[in-house]
C-alpha positions in Angstrom: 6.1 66.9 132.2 9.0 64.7 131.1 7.9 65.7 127.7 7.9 69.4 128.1 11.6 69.3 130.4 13.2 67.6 127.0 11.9 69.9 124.6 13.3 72.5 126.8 16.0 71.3 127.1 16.6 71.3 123.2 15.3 74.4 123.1 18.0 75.9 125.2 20.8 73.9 123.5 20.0 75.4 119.9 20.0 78.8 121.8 23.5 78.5 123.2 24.9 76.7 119.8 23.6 79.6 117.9 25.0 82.6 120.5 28.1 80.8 120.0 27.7 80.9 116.3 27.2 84.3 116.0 30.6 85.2 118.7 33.9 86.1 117.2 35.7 83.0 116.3 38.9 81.8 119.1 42.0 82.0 118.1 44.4 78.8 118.1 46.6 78.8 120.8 49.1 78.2 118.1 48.4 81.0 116.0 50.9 84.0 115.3 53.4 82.0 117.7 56.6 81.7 115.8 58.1 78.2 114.6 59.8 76.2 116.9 63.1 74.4 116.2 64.3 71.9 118.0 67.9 71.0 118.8 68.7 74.7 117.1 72.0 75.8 118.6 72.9 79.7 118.6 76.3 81.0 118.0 77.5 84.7 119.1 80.6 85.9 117.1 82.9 88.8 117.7 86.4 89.8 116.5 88.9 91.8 117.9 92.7 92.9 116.6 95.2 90.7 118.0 97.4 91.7 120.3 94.6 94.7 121.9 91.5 92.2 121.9 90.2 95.9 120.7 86.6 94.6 119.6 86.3 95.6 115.8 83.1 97.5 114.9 82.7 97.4 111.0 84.3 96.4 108.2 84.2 92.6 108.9 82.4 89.9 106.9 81.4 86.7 108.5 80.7 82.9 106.6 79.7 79.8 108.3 80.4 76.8 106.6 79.7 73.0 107.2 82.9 71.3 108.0 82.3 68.3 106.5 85.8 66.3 107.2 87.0 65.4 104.3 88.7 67.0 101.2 85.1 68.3 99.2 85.0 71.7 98.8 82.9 73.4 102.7 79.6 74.8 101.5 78.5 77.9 103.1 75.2 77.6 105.6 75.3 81.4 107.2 76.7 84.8 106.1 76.7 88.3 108.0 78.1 91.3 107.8 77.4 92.6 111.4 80.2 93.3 113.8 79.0 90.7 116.5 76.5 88.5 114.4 74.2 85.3 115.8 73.9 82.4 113.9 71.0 79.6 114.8 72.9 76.4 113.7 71.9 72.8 113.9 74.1 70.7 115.6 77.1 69.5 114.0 80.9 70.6 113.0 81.7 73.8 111.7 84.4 76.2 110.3 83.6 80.4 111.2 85.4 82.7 109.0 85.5 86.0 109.6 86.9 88.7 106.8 88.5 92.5 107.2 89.2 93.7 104.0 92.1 91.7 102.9 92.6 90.0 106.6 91.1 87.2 107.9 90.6 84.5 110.7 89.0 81.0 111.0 88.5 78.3 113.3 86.9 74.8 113.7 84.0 74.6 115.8 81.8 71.8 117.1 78.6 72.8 117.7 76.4 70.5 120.1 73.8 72.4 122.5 73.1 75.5 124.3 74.7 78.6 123.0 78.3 79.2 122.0 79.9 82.5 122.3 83.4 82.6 119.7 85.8 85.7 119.6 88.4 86.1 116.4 91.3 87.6 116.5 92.3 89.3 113.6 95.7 90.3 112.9 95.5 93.3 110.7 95.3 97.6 110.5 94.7 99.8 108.0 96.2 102.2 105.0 94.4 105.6 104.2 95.9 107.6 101.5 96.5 110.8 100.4 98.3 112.9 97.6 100.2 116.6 97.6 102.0 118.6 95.5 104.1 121.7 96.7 102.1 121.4 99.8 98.7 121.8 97.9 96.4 118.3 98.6 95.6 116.4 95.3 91.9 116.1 94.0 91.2 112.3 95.1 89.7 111.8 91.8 93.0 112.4 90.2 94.9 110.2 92.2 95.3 106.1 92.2 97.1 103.9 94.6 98.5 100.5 94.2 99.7 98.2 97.0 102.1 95.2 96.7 103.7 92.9 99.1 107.8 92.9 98.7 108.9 90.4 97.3 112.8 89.2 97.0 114.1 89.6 92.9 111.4 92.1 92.6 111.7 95.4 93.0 107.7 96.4 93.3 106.8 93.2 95.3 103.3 91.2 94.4 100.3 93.4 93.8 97.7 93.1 96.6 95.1 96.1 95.6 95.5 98.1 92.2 93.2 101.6 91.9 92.6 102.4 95.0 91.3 105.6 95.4 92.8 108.6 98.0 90.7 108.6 101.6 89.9 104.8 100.8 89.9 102.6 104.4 92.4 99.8 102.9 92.3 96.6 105.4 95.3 94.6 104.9 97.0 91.7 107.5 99.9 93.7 110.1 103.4 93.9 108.0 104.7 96.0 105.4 103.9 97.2 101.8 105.1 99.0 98.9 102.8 101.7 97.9 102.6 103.1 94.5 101.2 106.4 93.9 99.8 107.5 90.3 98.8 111.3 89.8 97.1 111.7 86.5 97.3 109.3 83.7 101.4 109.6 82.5 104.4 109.8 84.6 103.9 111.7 88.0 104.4 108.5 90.0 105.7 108.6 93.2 106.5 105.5 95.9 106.9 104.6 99.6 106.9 102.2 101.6 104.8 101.7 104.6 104.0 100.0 107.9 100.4 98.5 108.5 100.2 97.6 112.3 97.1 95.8 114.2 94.3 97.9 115.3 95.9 101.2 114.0 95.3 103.2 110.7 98.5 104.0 109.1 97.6 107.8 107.3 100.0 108.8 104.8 100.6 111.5 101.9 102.0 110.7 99.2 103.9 114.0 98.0 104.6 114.4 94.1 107.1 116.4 92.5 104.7 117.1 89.2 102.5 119.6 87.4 99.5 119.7 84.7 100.6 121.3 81.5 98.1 122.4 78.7 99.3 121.5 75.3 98.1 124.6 72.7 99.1 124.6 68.7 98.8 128.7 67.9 99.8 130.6 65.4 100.9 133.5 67.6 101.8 133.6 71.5 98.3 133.7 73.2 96.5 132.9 69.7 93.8 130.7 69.2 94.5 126.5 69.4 93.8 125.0 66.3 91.5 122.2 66.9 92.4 118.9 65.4 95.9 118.7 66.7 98.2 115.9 67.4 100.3 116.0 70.5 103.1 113.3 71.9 105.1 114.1 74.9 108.4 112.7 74.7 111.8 112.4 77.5 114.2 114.1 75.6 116.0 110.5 74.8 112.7 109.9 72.5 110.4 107.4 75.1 107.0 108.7 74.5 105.5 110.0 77.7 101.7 110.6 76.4 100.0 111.4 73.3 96.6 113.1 72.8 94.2 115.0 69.9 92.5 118.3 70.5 92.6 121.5 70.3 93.9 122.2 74.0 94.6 118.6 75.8 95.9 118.6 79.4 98.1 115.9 81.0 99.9 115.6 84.1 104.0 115.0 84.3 106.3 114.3 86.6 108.9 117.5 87.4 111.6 117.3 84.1 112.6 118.2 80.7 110.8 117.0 77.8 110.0 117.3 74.1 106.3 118.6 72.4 105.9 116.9 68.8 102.5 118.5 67.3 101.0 117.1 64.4 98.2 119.5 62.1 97.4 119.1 58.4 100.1 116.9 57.1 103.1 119.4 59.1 104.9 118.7 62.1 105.9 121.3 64.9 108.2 120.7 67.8 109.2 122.1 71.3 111.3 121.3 73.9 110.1 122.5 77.8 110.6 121.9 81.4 107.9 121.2 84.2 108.3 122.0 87.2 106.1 121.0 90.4 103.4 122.7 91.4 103.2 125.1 88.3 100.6 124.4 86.0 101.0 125.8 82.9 99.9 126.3 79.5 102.5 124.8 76.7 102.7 126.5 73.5 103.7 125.5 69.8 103.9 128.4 67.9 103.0 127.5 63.8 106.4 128.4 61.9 105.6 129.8 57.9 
């Protein structure tokens, strides 16, 4: 009987180790959990515009790096361009930066355990820019904007953004700027200066006194251009304005008086004309025999 009970026994255990064999396999009860760090501190940024602790929602650009005491050069451990980011940090010291176009902020921070909740104030606005002439808007892809800083013993101040184009969001720090606007590629160049205060967009329009001109060498009023052509532009003391080749160039000029100089097979044909704003125009140089 003893025997017979043992082999059973066996029997019944090579039953049960083969069920279990043939069962889907348990998963680990650490599988699919995500990683665990320890001593992992998290830090929650915002920023606002001083003076309105108005939270700022885009624009911004937020660095981490590892403040490291001494004079080597901080080395970045986090970036983000969200408008409230969260960084996991180990613990340790720390400078936060946060960037709005050409405005910033930054503080020292120790970080040690828990989380940490840090709110920059940025001191800083906005430009947008337009262009008009005679009341008409400018084509923003005809128009360029350049944005200094005054500066004493110079009359257009240190240069802060060059080609900025018209409708552009231009973040700068609160203060004032000299603003330089370029219509067209020669002299219809207008300028203002303009207030930039915190948490406010400062919309302006540029309004230029100027008008595209169509240079044309005919033989008769209304004839045909001949193609080929030199062209200068000159101010009728002789400073040369713009120069271009073709049959039929346009250029854009600042409201005045001026001189045409066209060049065609070895003979040279002059003009003098006037511009005035808003009125495009075509300019013609009529072939003398």
């Amino acid at each position: 009987m003893k025997q017979t009970f043992f082999l059973f026994g066996i029997l019944a255990f090579a039953a049960t180790s083969a069920a279990w064999a043939q069962s889907p396999a348990v998963p680990s009860m650490s599988q699919n959990l995500p990683p665990i760090s320890l001593g992992q501190v998290t830090l929650n940024a915002a920023a606002t515009f001083a003076g309105s602790n108005e939270p700022i929602r885009s624009g911004l650009v937020w660095r981490i790096y590892e403040d490291r005491g001494d004079a080597s050069q901080p080395t970045i451990v986090a970036r983000s361009a969200s408008p409230s980011p969260s960084f996991s940090l180990s613990p340790g010291n720390y400078i936060i930066h946060v960037a709005y176009g050409f405005a910033s902020a930054s503080k020292r921070i120790s970080v040690q355990r828990g989380n940490l909740n840090e709110r920059l104030a940025i001191n800083a606005g906005a430009l947008q820019l337009k262009g008009a002439v005679s009341g008409s808007p400018i084509p923003a892809n005809r128009l360029t904007f350049s944005v200094y800083v005054p500066e004493p013993q110079n009359s257009e101040g240190r240069l802060v953004i060059a080609d900025a184009k018209a409708n552009d969001m231009i973040r700068l720090p609160e203060g004032t700027y000299h603003v330089v606007s370029t219509y067209g590629d020669a002299n219809a160049i207008m300028r203002s200066d303009l207030k930039v205060e915190s948490g406010r967009v400062t919309e302006a329009t540029m309004n230029h006194r100027a008008a595209t001109v169509t240079l044309k060498l005919v033989a008769s009023a209304g004839g045909e251009a001949f193609a080929g052509t030199a062209f200068s532009v000159l101010t009728p003391g002789g400073d040369v304005i713009r120069e271009a080749i073709g049959a039929f160039p346009s250029v854009t000029l600042a409201e005045g008086e001026y001189v045409l100089i066209a060049r065609h097979e070895g003979k040279v044909y002059t003009r003098e004309f006037k511009v005035e704003s808003g009125l495009d125009r075509d300019i013609e140089v009529i072939v003398t025999r």
